[in-house]
BAGU-91174 format. One record per residue: residue in three letters; x, y, z of N, C-alpha, C in turn. Coordinates in steps of 0.05 Angstrom, whole numbers, plus 5000, padded with zeros to 4 digits. Layout:
N
ALAXYZXYZXYZ ...
This chain:
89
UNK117229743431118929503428120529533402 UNK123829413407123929523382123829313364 UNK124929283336124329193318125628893314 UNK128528853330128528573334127728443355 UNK126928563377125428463394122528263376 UNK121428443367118728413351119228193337 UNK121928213320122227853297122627723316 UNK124427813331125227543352121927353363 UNK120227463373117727333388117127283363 UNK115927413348114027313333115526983317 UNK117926983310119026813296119226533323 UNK119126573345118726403368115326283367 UNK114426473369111026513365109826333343 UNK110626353318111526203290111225873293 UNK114625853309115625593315113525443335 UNK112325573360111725453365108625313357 UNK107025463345104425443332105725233312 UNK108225223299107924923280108524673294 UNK110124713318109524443329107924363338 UNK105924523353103224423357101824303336 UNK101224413310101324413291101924003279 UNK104824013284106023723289104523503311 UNK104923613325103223503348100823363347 UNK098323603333096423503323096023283311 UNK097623363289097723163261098122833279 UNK101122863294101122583294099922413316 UNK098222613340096922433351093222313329 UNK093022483309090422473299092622183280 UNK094222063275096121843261094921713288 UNK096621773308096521583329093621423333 UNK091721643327088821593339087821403310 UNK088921423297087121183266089520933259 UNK091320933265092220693280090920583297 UNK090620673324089220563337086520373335 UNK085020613317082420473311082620253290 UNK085220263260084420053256085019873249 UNK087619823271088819583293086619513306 UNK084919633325083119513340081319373329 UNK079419513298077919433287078819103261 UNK081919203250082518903242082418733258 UNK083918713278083718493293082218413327 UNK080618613317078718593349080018563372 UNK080818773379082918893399081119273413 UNK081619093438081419393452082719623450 UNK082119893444083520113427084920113461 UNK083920103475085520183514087719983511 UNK087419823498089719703510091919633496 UNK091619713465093619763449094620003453 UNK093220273458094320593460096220393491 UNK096020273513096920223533100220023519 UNK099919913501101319723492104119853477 UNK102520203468104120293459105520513471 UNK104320583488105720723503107620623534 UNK106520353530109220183547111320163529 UNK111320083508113320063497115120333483 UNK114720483485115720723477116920843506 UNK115620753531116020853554119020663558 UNK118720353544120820183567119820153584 UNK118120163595117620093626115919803630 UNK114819603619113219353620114419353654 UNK116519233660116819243689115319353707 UNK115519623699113519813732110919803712 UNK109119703689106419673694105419493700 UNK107119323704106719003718106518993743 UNK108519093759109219133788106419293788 UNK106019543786103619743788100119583788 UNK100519423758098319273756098619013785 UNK100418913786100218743819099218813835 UNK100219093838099519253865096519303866 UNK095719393845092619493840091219243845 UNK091818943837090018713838089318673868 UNK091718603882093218563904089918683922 UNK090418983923088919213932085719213933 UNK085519103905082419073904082218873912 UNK083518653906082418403917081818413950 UNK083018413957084118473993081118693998 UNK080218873988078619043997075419003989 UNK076018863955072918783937072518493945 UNK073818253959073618003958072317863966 UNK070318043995069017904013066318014002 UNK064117834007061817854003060418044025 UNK058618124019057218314046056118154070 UNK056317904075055717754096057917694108 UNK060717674088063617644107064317914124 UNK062418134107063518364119063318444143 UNK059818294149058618334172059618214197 UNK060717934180061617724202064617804220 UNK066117964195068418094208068218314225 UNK065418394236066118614244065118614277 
């Protein structure tokens, strides 16, 4: 191989080991936020990491619609007791 082949990867190789690097760092931020938002104010860490990644997404609309659909679904399937089940069938 020759010799700028060799800088070339390795200097790619480099770059990309520091964004991971980045990466790390700011989900281990992400992750102590989390906890202590959850822990000041007694908050579920699921549903703030959810709070925050709707909002970074833009999307509140489709987890709403999504969360409908999911209620909708279980209800309709979890609703009946095991004696309605029997009776329907």
């Amino acid at each position: 191989m020759d010799k700028t082949k060799e800088i070339k990867i390795k200097g790619a190789i480099t770059e990309i080991a520091n964004s991971l690097l980045r990466i790390d760092s700011e989900r281990d931020l992400i992750k102590e936020i989390i906890e202590n938002l959850a822990k000041e104010e007694e908050l579920n860490k699921r549903t703030i990491r959810k709070l925050g990644k709707t909002y970074y997404k833009q999307n509140f609309s489709e987890e709403t619609q999504s969360f409908d659909e999911f209620t909708e679904l279980y209800e309709t399937v979890f609703s009946k007791t095991p004696f309605e089940e029997l009776q329907a069938d």
